[in-house]
N, CA, C and O atoms as CSV, one atom per row, in Angstrom:
chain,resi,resn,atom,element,x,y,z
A,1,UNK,N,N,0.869,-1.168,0.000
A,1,UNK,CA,C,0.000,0.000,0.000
A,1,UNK,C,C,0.908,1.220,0.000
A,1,UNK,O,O,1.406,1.607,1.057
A,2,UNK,N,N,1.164,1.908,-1.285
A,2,UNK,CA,C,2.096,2.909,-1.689
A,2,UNK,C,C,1.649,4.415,-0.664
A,2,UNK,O,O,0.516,4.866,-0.494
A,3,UNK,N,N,2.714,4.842,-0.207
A,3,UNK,CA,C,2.299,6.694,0.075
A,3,UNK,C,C,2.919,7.201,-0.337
A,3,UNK,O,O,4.133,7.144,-0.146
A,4,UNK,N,N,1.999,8.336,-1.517
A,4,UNK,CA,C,2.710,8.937,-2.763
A,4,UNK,C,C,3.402,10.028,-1.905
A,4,UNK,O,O,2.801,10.841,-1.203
A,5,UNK,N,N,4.682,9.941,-2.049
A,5,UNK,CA,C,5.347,11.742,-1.505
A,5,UNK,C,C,5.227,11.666,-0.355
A,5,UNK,O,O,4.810,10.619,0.142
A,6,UNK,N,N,5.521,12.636,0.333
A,6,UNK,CA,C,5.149,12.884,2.231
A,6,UNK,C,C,4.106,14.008,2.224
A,6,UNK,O,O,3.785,14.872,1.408
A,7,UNK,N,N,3.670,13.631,3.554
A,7,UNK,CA,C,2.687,14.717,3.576
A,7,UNK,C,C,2.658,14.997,5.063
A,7,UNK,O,O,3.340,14.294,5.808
A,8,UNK,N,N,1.910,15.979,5.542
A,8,UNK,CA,C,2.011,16.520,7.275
A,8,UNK,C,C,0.572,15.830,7.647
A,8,UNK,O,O,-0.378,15.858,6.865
A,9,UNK,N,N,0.528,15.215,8.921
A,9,UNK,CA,C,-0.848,14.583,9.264
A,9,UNK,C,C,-1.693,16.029,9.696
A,9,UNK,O,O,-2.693,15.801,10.376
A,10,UNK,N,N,-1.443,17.390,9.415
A,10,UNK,CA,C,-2.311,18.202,9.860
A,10,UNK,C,C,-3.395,18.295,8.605
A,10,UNK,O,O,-4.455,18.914,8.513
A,11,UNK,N,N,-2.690,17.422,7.670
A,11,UNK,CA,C,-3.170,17.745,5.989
A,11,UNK,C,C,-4.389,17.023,6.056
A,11,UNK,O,O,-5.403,17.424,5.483
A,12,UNK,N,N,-4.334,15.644,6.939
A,12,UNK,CA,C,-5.430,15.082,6.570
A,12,UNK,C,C,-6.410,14.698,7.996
A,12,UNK,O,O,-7.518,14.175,7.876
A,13,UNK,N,N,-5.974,14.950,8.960
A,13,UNK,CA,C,-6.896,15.555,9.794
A,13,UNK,C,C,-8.470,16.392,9.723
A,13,UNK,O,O,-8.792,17.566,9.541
A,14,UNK,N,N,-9.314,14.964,10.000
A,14,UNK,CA,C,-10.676,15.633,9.213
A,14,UNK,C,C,-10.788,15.304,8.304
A,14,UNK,O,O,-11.935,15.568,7.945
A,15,UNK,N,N,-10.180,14.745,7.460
A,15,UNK,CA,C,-10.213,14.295,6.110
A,15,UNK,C,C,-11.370,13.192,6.174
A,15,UNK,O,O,-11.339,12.631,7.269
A,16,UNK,N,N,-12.566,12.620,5.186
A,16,UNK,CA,C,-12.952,11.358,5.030
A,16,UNK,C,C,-12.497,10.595,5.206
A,16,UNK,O,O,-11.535,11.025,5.842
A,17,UNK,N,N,-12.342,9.166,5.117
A,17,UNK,CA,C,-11.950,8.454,4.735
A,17,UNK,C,C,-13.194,7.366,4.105
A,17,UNK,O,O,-13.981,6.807,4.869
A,18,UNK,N,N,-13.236,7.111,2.132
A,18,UNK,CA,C,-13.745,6.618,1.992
A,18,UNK,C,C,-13.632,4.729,2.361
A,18,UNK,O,O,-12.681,4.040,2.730
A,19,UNK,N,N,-15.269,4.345,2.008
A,19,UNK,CA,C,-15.170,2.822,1.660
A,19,UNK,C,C,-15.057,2.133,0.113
A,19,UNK,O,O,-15.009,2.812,-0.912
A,20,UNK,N,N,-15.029,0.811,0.143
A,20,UNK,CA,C,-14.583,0.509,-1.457
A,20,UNK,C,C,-15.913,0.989,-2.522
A,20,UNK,O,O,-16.087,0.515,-3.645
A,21,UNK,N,N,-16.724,1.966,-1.911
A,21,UNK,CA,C,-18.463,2.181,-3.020
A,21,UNK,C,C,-18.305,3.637,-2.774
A,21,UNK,O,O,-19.317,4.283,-3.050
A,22,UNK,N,N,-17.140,4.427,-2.255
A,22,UNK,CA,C,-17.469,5.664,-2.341
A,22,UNK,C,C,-18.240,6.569,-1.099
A,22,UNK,O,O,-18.442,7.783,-1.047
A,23,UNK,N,N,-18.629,5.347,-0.001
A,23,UNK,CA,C,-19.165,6.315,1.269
A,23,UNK,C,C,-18.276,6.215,2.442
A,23,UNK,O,O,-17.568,5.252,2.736
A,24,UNK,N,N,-18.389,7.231,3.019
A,24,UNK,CA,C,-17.548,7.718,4.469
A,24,UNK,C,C,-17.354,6.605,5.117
A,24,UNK,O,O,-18.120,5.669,5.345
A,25,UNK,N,N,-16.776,6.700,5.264
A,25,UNK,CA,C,-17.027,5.488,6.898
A,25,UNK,C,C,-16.389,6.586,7.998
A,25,UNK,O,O,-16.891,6.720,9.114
A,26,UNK,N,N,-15.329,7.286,7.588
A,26,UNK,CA,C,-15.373,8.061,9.070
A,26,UNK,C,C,-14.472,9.469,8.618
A,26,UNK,O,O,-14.089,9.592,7.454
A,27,UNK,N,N,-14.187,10.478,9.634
A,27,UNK,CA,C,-13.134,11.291,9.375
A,27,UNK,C,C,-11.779,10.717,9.989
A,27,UNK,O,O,-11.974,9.638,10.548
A,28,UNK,N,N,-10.574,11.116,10.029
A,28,UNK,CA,C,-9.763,11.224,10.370
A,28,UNK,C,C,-9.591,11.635,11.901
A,28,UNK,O,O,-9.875,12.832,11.917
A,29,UNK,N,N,-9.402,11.402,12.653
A,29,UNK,CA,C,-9.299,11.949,14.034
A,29,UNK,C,C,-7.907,11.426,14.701
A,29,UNK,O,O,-7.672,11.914,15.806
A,30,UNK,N,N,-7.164,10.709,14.302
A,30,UNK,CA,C,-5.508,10.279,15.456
A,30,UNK,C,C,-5.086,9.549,14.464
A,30,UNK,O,O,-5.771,9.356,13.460
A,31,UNK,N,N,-3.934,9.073,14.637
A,31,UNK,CA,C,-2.898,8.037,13.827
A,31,UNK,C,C,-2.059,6.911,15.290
A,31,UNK,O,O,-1.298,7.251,16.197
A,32,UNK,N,N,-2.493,5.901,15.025
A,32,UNK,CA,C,-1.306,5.339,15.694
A,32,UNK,C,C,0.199,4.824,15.255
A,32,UNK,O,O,0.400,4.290,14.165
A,33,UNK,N,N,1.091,5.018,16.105
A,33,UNK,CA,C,2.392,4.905,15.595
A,33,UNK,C,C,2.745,3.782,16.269
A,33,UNK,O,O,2.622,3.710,17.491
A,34,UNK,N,N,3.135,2.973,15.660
A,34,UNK,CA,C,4.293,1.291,16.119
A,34,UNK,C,C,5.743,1.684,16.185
A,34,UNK,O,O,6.472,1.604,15.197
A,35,UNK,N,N,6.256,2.211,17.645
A,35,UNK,CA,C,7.580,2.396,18.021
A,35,UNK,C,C,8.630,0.941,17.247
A,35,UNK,O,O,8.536,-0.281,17.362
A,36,UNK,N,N,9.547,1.807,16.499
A,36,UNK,CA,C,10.041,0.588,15.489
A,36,UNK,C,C,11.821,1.294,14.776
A,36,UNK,O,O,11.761,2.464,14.399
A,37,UNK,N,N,12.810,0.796,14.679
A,37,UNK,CA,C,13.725,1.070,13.561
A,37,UNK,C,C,13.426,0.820,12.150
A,37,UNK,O,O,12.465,0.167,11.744
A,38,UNK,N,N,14.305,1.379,11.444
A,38,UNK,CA,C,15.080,2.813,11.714
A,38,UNK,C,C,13.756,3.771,11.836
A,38,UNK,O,O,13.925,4.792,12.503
A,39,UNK,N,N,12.574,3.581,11.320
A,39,UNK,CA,C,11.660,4.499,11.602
A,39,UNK,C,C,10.402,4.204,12.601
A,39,UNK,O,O,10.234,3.059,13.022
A,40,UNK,N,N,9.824,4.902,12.843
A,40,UNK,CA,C,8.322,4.232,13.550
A,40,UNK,C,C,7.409,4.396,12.679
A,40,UNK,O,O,7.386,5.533,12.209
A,41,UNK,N,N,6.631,3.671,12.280
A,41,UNK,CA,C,5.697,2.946,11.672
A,41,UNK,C,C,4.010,3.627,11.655
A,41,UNK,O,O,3.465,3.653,12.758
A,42,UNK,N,N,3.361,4.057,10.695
A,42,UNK,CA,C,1.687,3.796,11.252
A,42,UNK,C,C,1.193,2.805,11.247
A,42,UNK,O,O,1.237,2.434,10.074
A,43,UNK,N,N,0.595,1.894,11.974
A,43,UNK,CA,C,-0.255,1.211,12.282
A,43,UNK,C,C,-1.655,1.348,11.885
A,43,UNK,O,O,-2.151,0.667,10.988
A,44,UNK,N,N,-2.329,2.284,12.596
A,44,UNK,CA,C,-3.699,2.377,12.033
A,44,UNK,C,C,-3.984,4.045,12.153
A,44,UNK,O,O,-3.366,4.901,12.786
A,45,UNK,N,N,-5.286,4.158,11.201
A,45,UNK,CA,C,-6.099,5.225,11.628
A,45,UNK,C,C,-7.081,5.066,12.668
A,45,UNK,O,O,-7.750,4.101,13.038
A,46,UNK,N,N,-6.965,6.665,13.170
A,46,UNK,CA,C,-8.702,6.319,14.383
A,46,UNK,C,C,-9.786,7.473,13.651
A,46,UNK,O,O,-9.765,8.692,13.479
A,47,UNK,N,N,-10.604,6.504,13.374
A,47,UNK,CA,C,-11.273,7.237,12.738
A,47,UNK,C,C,-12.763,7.703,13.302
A,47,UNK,O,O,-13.165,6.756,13.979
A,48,UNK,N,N,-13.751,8.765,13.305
A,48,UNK,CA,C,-14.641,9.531,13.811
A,48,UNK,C,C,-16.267,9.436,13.131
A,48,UNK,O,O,-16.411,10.040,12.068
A,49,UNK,N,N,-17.368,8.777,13.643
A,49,UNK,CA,C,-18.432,8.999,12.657
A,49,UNK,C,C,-19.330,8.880,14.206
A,49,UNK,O,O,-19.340,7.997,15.063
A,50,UNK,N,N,-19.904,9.934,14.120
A,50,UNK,CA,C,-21.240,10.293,14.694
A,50,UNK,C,C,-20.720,9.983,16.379
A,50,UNK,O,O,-21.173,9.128,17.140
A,51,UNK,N,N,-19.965,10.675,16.560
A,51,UNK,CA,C,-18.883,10.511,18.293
A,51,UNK,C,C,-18.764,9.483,18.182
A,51,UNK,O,O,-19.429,8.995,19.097
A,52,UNK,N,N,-18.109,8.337,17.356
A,52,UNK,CA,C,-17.938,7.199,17.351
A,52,UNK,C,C,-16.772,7.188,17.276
A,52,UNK,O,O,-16.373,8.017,16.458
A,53,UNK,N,N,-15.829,6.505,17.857
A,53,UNK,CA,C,-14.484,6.149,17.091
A,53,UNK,C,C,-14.193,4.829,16.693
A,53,UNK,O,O,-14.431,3.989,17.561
A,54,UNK,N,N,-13.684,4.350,15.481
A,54,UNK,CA,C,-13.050,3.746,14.592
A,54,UNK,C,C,-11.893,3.630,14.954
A,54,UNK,O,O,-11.299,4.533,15.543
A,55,UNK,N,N,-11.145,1.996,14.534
A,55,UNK,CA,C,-9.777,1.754,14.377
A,55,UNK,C,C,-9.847,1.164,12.938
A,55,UNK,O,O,-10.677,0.322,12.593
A,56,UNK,N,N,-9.282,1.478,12.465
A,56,UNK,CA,C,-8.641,1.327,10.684
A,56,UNK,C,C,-7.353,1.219,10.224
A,56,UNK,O,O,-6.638,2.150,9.854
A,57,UNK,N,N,-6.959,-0.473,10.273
A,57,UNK,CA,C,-5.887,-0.813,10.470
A,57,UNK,C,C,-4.944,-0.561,9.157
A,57,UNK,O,O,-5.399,-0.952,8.082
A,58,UNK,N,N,-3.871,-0.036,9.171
A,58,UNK,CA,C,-3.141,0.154,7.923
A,58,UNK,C,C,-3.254,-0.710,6.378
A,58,UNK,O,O,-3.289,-0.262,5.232
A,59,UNK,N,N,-3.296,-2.250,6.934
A,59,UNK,CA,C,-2.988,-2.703,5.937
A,59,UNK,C,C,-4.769,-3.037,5.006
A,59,UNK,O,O,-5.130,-3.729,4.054
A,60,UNK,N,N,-5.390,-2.149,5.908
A,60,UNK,CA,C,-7.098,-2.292,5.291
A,60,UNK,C,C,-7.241,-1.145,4.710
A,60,UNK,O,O,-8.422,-0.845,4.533
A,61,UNK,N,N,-6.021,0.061,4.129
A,61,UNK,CA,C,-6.364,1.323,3.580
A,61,UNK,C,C,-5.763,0.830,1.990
A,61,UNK,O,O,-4.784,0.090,1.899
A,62,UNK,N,N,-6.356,1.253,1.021
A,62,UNK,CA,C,-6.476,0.876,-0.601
A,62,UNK,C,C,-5.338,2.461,-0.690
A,62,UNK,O,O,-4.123,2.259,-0.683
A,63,UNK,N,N,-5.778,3.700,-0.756
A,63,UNK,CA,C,-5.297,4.666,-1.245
A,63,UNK,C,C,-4.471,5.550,-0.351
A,63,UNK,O,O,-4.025,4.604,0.298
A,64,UNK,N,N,-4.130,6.180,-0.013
A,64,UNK,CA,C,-3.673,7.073,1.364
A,64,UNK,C,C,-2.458,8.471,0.520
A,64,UNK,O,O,-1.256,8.446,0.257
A,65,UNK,N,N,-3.480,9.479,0.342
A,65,UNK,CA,C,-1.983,10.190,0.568
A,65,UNK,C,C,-3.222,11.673,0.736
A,65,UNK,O,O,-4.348,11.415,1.163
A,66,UNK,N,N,-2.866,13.107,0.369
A,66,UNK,CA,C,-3.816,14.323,1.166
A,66,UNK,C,C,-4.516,14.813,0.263
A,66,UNK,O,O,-5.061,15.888,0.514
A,67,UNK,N,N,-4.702,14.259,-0.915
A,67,UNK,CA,C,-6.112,14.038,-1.551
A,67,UNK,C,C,-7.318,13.150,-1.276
A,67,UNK,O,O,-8.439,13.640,-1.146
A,68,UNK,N,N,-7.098,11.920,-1.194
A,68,UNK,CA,C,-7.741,11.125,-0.688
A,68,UNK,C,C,-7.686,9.521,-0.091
A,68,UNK,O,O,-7.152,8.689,-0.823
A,69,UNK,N,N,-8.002,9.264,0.674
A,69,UNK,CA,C,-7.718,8.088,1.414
A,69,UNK,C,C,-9.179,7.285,1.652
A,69,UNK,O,O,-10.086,7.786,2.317
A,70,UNK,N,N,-9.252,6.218,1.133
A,70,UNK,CA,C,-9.772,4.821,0.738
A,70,UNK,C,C,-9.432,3.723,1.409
A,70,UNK,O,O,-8.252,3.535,1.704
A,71,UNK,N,N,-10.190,3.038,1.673
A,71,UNK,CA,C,-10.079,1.964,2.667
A,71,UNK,C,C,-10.215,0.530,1.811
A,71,UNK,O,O,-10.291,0.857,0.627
A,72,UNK,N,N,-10.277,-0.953,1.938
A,72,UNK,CA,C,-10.622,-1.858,1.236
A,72,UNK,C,C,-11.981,-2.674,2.293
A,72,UNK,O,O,-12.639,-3.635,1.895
A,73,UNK,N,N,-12.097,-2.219,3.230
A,73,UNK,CA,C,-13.033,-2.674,4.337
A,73,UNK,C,C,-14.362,-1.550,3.914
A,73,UNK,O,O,-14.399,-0.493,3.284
A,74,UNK,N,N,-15.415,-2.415,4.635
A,74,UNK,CA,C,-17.007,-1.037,4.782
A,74,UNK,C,C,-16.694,-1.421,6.187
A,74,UNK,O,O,-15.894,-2.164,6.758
A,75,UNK,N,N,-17.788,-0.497,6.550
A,75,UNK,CA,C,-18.369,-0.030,8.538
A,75,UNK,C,C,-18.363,-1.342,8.899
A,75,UNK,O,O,-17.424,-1.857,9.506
A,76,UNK,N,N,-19.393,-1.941,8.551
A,76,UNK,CA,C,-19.305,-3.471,9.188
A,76,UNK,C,C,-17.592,-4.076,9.595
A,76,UNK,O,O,-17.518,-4.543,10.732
A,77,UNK,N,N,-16.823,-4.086,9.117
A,77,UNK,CA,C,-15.967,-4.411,9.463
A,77,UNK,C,C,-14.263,-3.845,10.449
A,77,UNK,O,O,-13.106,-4.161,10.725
A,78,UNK,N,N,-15.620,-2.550,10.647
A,78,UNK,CA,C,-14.442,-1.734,11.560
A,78,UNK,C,C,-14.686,-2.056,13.221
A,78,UNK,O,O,-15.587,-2.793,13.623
A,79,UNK,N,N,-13.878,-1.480,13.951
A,79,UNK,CA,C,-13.656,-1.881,15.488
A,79,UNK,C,C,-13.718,-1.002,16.069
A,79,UNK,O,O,-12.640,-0.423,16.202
A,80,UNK,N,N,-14.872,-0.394,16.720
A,80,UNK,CA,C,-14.813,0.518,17.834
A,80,UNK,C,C,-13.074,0.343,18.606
A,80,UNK,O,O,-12.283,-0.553,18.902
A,81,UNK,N,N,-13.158,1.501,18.648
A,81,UNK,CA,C,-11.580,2.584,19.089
A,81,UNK,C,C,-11.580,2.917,20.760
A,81,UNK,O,O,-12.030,3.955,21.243
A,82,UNK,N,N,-11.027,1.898,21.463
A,82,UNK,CA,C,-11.031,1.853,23.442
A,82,UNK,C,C,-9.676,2.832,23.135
A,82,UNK,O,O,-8.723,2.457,22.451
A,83,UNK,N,N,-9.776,4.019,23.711
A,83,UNK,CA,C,-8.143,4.936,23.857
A,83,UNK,C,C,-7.664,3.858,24.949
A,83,UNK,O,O,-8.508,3.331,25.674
A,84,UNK,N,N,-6.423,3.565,25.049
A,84,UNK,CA,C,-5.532,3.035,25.735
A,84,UNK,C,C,-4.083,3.933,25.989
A,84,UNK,O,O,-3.565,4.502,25.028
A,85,UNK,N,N,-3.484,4.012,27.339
A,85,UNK,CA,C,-2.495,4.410,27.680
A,85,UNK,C,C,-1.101,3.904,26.746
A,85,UNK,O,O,-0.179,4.546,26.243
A,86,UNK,N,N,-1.280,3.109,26.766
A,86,UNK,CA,C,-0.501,1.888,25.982
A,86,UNK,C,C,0.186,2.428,24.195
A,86,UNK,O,O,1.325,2.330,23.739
A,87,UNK,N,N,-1.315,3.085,23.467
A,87,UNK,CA,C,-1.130,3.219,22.316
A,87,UNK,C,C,-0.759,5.056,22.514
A,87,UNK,O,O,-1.205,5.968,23.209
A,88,UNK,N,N,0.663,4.851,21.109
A,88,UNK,CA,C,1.111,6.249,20.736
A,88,UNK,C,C,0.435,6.823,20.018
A,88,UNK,O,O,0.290,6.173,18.983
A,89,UNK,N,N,-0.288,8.100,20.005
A,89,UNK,CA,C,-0.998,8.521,19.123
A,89,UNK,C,C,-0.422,10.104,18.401
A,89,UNK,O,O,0.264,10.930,19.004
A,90,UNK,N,N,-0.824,10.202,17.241
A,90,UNK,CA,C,0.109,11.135,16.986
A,90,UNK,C,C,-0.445,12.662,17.680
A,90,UNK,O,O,0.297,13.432,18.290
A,91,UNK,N,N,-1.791,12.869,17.450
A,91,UNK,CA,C,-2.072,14.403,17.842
A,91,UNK,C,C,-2.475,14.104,19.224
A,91,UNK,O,O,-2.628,15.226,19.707
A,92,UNK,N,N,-2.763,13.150,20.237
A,92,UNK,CA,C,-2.694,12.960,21.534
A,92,UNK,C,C,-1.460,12.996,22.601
A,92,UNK,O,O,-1.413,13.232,23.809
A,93,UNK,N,N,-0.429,12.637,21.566
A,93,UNK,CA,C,0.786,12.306,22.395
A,93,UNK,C,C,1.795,13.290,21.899
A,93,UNK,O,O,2.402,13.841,22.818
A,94,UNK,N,N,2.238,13.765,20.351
A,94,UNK,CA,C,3.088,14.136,20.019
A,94,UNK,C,C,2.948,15.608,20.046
A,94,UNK,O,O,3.740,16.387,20.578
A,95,UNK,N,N,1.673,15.960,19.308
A,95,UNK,CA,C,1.430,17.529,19.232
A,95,UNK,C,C,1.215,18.151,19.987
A,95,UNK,O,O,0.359,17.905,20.837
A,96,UNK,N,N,2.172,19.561,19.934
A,96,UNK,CA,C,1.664,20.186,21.261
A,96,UNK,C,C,2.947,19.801,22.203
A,96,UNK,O,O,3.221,20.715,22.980
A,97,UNK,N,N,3.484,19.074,22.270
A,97,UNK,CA,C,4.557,18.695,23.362
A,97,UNK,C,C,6.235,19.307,23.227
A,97,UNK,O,O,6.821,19.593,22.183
A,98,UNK,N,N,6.592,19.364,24.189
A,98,UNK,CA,C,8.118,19.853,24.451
A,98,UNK,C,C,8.505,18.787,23.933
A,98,UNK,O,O,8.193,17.616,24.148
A,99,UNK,N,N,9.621,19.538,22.818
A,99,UNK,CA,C,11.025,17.897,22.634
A,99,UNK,C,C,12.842,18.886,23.097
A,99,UNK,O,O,13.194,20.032,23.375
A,100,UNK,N,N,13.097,18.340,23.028
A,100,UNK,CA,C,14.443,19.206,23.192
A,100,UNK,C,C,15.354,18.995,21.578
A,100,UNK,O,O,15.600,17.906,21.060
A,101,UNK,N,N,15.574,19.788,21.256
A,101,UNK,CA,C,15.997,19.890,19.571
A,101,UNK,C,C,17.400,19.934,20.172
A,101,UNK,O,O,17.912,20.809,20.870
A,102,UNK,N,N,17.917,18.728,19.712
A,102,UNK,CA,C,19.709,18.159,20.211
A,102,UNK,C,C,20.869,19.398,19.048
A,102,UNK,O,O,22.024,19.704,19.346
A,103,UNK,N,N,20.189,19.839,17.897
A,103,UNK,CA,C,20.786,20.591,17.117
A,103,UNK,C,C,21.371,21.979,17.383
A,103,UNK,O,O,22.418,22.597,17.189
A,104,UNK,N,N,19.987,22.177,18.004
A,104,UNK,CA,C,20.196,24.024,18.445
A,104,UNK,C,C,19.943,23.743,19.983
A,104,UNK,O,O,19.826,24.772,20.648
A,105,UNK,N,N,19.826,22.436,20.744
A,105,UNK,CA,C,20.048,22.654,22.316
A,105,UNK,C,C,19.092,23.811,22.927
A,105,UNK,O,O,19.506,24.851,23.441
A,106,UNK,N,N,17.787,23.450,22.781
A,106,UNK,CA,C,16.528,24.086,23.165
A,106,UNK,C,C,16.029,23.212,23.162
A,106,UNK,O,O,16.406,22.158,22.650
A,107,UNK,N,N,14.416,23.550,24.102
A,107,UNK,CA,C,13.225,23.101,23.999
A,107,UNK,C,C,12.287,23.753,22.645
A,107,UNK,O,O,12.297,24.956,22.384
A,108,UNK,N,N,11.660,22.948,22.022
A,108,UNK,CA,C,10.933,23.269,21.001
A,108,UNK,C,C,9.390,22.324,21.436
A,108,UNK,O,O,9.380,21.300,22.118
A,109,UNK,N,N,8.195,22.994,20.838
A,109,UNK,CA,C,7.119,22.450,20.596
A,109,UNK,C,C,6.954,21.721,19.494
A,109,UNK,O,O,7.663,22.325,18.689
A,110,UNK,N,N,6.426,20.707,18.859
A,110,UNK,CA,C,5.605,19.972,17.950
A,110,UNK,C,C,4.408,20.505,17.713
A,110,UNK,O,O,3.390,20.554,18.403
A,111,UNK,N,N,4.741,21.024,16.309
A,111,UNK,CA,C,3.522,21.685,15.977
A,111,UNK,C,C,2.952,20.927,14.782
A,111,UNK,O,O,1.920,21.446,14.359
A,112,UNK,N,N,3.371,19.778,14.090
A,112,UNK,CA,C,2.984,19.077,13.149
A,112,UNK,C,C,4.187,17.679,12.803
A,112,UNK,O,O,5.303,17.686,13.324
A,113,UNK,N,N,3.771,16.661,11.954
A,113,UNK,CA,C,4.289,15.519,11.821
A,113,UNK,C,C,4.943,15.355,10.477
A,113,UNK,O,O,4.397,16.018,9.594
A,114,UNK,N,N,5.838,14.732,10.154
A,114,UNK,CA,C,5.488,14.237,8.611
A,114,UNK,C,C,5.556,13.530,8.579
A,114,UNK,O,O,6.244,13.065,9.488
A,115,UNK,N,N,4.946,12.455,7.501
A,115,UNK,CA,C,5.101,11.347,7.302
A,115,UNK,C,C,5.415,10.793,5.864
A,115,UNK,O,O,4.916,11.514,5.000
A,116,UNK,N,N,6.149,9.642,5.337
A,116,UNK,CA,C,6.339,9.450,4.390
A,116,UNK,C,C,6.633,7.994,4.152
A,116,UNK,O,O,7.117,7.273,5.024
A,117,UNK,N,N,6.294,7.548,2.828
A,117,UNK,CA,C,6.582,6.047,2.361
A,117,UNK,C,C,7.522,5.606,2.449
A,117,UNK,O,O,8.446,6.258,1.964
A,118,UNK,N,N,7.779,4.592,2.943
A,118,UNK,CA,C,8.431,3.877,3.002
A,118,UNK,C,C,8.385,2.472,3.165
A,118,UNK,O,O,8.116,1.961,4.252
A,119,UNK,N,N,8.688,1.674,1.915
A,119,UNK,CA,C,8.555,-0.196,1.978
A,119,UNK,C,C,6.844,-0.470,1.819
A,119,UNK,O,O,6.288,-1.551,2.018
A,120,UNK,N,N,6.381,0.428,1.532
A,120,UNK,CA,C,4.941,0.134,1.505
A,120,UNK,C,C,4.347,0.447,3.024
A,120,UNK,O,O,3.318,-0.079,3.448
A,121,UNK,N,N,5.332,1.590,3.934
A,121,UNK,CA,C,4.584,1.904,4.990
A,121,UNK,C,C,4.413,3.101,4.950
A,121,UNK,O,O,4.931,3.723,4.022
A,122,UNK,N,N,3.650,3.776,5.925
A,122,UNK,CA,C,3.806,5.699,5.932
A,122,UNK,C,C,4.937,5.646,7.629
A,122,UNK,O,O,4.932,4.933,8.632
A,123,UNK,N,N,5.362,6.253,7.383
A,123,UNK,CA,C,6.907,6.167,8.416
A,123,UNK,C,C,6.388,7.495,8.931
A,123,UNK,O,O,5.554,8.222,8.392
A,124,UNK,N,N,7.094,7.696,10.181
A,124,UNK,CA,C,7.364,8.894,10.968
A,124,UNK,C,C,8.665,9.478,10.731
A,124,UNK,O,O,9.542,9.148,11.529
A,125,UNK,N,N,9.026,10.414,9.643
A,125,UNK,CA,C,10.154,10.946,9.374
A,125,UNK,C,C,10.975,12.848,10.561
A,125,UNK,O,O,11.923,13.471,11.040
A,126,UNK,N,N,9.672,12.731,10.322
A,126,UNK,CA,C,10.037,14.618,11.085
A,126,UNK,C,C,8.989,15.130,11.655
A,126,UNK,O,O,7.842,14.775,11.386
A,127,UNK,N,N,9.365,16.223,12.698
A,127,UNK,CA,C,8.688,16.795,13.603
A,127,UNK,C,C,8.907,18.401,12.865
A,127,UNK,O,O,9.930,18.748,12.275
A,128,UNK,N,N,7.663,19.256,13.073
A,128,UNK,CA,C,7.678,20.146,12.178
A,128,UNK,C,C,7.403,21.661,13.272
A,128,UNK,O,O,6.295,22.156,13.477
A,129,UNK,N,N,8.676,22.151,13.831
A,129,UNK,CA,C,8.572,22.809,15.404
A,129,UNK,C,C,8.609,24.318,14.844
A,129,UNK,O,O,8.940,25.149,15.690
A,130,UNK,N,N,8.281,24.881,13.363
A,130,UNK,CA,C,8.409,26.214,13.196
A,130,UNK,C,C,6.839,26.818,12.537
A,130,UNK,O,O,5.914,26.009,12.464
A,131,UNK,N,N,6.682,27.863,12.203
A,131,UNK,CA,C,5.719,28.677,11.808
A,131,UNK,C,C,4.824,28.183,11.193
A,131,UNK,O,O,3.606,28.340,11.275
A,132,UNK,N,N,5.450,27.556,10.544
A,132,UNK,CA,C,4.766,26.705,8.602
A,132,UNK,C,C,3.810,25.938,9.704
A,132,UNK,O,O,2.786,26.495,10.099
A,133,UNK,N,N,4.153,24.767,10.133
A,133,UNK,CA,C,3.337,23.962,11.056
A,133,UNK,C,C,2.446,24.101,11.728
A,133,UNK,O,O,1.543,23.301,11.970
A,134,UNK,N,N,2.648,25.434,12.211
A,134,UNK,CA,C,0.978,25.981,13.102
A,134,UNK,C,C,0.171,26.531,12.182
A,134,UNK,O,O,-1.029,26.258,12.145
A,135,UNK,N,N,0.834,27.487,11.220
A,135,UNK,CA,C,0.144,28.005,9.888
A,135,UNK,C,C,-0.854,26.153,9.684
A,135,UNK,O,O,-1.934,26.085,10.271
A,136,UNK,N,N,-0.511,25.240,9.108
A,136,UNK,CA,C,-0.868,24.429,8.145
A,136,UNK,C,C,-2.022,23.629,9.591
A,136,UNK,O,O,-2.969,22.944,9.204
A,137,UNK,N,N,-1.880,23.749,10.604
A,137,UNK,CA,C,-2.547,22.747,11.585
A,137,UNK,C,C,-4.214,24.127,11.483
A,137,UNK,O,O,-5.382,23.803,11.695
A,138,UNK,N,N,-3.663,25.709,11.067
A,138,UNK,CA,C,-4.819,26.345,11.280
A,138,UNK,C,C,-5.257,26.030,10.102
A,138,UNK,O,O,-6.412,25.709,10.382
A,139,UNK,N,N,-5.110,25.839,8.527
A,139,UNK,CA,C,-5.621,25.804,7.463
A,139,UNK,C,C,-5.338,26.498,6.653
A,139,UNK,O,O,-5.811,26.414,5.520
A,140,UNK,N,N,-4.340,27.529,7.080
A,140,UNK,CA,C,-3.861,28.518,5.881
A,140,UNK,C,C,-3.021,28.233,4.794
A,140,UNK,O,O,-2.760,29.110,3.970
């Protein structure tokens, strides 16, 4: 399951996500990440329909990049979403948080993610701690 280019998860936040006939099954609401070398991994989407949450496991998404993202599963076959301590999530855990930037030896915020293909996965490549990132998380 290819991810064309990289893209920032603020891009698709909210986004649909269709089924294989063209209807919603949910929005976009979290990403989970599988702590992993050399990169960490997505695992699944959590996805949002009617205060519902969805888990939408990676290898059940057909299309994925910030045009549009397609699933190979319908509703029937999704899994109500229990938050767990356990699972990394990207805008629960990452955004928003102090990291210490080893480069310039500061504390910096996480203001956005990127992510990009790799091996047929979407990888966790970079943390996005300047202007552009809050710009793109507001919509501008």
């Amino acid at each position: 399951m290819p991810l064309f280019g990289e893209l920032f998860v603020s891009e698709i936040l909210k986004r649909p996500v269709l089924d294989p006939k063209g209807e919603e099954l949910g929005k976009v609401k979290d990403i989970t990440v599988i702590r992993g070398e050399p990169l960490p991994e997505i695992s699944a989407l959590i996805l949002e329909k009617k205060k519902i949450q969805y888990v939408l496991r990676w290898e059940h998404l057909s299309i994925f990049n910030k045009r549009i993202i397609s699933a190979r599963v319908y509703t029937e076959s999704l899994q109500s979403y229990e938050p767990s301590d356990d699972d990394l999530l990207i805008v629960r855990d990452i955004f928003d948080k102090q990291i210490v930037d080893v480069n310039g030896a500061k504390v910096v915020r996480v203001n956005d993610v990127k992510l990009e293909g790799h091996n047929g996965h979407a990888c966790l490549i970079a943390v996005d701690v300047g202007m552009r990132g809050i710009l793109r998380r507001f919509g501008v």
